[in-house]
C-alpha positions in Angstrom: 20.0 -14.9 41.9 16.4 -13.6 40.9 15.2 -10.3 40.0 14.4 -10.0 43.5 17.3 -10.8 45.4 19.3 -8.3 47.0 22.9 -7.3 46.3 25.3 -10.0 48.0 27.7 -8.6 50.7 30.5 -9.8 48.7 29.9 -8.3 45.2 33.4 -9.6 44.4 32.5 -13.2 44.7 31.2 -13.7 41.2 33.2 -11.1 39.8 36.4 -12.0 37.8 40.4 -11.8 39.7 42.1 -8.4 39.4 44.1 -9.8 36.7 41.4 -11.4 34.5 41.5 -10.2 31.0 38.7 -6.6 30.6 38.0 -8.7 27.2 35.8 -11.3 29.6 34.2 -8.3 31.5 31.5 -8.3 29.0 30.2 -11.6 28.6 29.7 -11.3 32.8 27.7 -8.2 32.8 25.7 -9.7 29.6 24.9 -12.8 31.7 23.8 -10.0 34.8 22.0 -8.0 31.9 20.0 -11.6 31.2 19.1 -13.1 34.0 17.9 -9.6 35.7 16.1 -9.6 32.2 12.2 -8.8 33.8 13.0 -6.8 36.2 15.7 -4.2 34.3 12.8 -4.5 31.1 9.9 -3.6 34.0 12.1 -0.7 35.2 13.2 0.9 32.0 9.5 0.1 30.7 8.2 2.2 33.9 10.7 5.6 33.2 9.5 5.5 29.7 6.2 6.4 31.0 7.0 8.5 33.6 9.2 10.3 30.6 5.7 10.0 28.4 7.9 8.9 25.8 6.1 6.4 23.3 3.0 7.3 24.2 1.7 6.7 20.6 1.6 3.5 21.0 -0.8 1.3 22.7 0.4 -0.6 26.0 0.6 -3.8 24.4 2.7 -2.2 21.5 5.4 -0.4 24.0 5.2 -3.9 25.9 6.6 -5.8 22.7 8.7 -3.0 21.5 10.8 -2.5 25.0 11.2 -6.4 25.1 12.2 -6.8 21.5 14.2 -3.5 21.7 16.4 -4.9 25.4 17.0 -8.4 23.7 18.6 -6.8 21.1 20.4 -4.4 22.9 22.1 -7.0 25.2 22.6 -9.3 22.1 24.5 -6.4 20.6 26.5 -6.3 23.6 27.5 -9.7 23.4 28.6 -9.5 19.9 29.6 -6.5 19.2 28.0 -6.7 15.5 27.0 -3.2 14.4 26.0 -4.4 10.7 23.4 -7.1 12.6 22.3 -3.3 15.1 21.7 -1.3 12.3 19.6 -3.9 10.6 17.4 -4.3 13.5 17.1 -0.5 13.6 15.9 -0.3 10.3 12.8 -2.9 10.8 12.5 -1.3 14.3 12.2 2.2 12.7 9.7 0.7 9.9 7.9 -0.5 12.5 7.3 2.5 15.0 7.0 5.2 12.4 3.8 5.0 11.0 2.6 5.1 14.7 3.8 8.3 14.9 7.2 8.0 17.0 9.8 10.6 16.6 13.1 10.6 16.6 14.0 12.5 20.1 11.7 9.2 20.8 13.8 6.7 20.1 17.1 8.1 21.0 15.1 9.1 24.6 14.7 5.5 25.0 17.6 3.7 24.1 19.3 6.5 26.5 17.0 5.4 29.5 18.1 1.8 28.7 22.1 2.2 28.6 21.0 4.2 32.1 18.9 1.9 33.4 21.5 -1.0 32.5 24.2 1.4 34.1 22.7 1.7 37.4 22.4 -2.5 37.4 26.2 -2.7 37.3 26.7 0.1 39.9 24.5 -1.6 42.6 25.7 -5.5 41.2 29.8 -3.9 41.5 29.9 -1.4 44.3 31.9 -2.6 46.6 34.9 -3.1 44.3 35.3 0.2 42.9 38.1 -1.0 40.7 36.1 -3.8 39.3 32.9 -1.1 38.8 35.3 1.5 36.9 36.4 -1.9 34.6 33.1 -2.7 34.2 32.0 0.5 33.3 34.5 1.1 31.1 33.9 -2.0 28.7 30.1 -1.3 28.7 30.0 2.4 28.3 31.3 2.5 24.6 29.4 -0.3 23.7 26.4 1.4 25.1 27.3 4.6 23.5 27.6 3.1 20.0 24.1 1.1 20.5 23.3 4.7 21.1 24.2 6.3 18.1 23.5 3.4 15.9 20.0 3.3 16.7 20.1 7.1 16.6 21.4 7.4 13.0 19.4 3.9 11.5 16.5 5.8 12.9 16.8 9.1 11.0 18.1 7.8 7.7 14.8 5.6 7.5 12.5 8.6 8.5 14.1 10.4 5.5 13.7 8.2 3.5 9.8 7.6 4.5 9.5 11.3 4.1 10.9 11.2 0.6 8.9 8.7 -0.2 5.7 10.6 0.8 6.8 13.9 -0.7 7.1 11.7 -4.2 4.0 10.0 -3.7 2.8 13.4 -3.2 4.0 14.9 -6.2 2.9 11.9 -8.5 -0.7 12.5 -6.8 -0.3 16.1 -7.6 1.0 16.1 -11.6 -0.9 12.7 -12.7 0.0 11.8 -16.5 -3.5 10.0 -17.1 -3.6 8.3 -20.3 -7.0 9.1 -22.2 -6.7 6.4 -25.4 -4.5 5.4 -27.3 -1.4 7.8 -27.9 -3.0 10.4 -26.5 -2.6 11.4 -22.5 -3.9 14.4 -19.8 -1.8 16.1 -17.6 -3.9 18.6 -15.3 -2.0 21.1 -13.2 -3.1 21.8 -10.3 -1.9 24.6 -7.4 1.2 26.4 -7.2 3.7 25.3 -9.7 7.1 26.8 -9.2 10.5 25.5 -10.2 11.1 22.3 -8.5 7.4 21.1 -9.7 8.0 22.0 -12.9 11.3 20.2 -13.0 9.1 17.2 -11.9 6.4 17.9 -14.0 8.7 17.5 -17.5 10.4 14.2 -15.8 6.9 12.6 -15.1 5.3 13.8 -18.5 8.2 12.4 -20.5 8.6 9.0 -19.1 4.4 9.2 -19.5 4.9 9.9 -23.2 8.1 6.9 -23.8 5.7 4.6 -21.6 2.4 5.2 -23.5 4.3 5.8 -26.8 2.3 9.0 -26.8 1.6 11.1 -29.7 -0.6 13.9 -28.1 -0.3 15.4 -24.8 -2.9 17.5 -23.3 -1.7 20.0 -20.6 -4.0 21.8 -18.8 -3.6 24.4 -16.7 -6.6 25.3 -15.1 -5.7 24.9 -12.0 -2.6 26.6 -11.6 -3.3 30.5 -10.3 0.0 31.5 -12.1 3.6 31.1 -13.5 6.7 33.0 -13.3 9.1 34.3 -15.9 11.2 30.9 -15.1 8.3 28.2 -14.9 6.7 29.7 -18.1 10.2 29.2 -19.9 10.3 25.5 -18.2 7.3 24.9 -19.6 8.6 25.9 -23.3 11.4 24.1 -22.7 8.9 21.0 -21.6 7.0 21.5 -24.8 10.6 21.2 -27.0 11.2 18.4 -25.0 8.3 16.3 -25.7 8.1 17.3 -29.2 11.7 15.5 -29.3 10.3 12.8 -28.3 7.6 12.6 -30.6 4.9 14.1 -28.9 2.5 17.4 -29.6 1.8 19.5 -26.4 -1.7 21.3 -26.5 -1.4 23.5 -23.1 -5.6 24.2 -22.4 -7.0 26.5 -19.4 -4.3 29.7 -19.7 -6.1 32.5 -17.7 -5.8 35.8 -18.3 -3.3 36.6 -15.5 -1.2 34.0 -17.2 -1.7 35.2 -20.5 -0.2 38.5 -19.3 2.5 36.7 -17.8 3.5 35.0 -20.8 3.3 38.0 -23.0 5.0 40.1 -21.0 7.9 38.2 -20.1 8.6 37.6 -23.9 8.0 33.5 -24.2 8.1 32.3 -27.5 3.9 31.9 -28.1 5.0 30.2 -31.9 5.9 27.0 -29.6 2.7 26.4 -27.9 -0.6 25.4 -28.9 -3.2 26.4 -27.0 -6.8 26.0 -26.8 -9.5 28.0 -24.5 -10.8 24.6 -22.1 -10.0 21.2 -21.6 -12.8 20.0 -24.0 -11.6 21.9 -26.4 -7.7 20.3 -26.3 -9.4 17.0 -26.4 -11.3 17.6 -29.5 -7.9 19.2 -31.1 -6.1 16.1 -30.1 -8.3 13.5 -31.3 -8.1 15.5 -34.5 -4.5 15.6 -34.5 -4.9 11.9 -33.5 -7.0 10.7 -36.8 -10.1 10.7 -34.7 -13.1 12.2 -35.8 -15.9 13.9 -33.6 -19.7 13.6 -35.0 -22.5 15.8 -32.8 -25.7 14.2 -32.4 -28.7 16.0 -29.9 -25.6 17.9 -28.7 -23.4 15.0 -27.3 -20.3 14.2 -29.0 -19.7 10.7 -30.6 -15.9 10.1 -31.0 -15.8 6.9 -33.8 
């Protein structure tokens, strides 16, 4: 039978005895899923688009996708291997993500497929209802599980893309940029509440064991202000890196900062600070053993 060919009179002819095990139900309607293969990927290609799902990606994209994505699908069906599902899942997701898919996407399509599939085994078993409800009952939890397979894989990798853009963010955000030798810059910038500052001591202590730092210049220029519990995070920072055997020089304290810090009490004998960021450097290169010689104005570090 082609794709073409129109349901035999006698549905029951190539259908298995009443008493044939449900067990070989499945490889039969994964041999009907095959060889209807172009026209069922054609049909369920077609209700994508009239669903506008996908529509991210280019024609060609959605034409190797839906092909890879059935192949799969009926292999799944054959096999019953859910590790071998999700694992496809997971490079499918990897795949379609950065195009800009979302999830109601993908679990949009792979629910037109299981109905698209569906209504192939209804017109191929119709006139044996008994055989159809058989049928339908060994594909429909296999579809189902497909379903939510693909649903879940899909999710758990778009979390973790998003967590790795959120920390790619951050890094971008609090860069510890090493200056010379021993000595490195970290330059706040934007709103730092509690979760950043968290991040901020994590990132500027595994900047001073990497760099073996002996100096670190924080400057916090760029940050419009601090509460009570960031401004005692970032005494407890200081204490912390002083632990680990680095001086913390915190340069670029406005005056609504300032305030802050005086009016909330924080221990000022634990922080070194220093009006701009040249003026932290200079401090730190002294600290360091460096010395700073003017000439016409310019300085010449030696």
């Amino acid at each position: 039978m082609n794709d073409d060919s129109p349901v035999s009179a006698d549905a029951s002819a190539d259908s298995p005895a009443d008493g044939q095990e449900d067990d070989q139900l499945l490889p039969q309607l994964v041999a009907h899923l095959r060889e209807h293969r172009t026209k069922l990927r054609q049909e369920w290609a077609s209700r994508i688009r009239d669903a506008h799902l996908l529509d991210a990606m280019t024609p060609q994209e959605m034409s190797a996708e839906t092909t890879s994505v059935y192949d799969n699908y009926v292999e799944v069906l054959e096999t019953g291997s859910v590790e071998a599902l999700q694992h496809y899942a997971r490079d499918l997701s990897e795949r379609i993500i950065p195009r800009g898919v979302e999830t109601q996407e993908v679990v949009g399509i792979v629910l037109l497929l299981r109905d698209v599939l569906a209504r192939s085994l209804f017109e191929k078993y119709q006139r044996d209802f008994r055989l159809l409800n058989r049928v339908l009952d060994a594909y429909e939890p296999a579809a189902n599980r497909i379903a939510n397979t693909v649903a879940v894989s899909f999710v758990d990798e778009r979390e973790r893309v998003i967590r790795q853009q959120q920390d790619a963010i951050q890094e971008l955000s609090t860069p510890v940029l090493p200056v010379r030798e021993r000595l490195l810059i970290l330059p706040i910038i934007g709103v730092l509440d509690r979760e950043r500052a968290r991040q901020l001591t994590e990132q500027l202590l595994t900047g001073i064991r990497t760099h073996r730092a002996r100096v670190v210049v924080m400057d916090i220029t760029g940050a419009p202000n601090v509460d009570e519990a960031v401004a005692n995070h970032l005494v407890q920072t200081v204490d912390a890196s002083r632990l680990m055997g680095a001086s913390v020089i915190i340069t670029g304290v406005s005056p609504e900062i300032a305030q802050t810090l005086v009016t909330i009490g924080v221990d000022l004998s634990k922080m070194n600070t220093i009006g701009d960021l040249q003026g932290g450097l200079e401090e730190a290169e002294r600290l360091l053993g460096y010395t700073v010689n003017r000439q016409d104005g310019a300085a010449d570090q030696s």
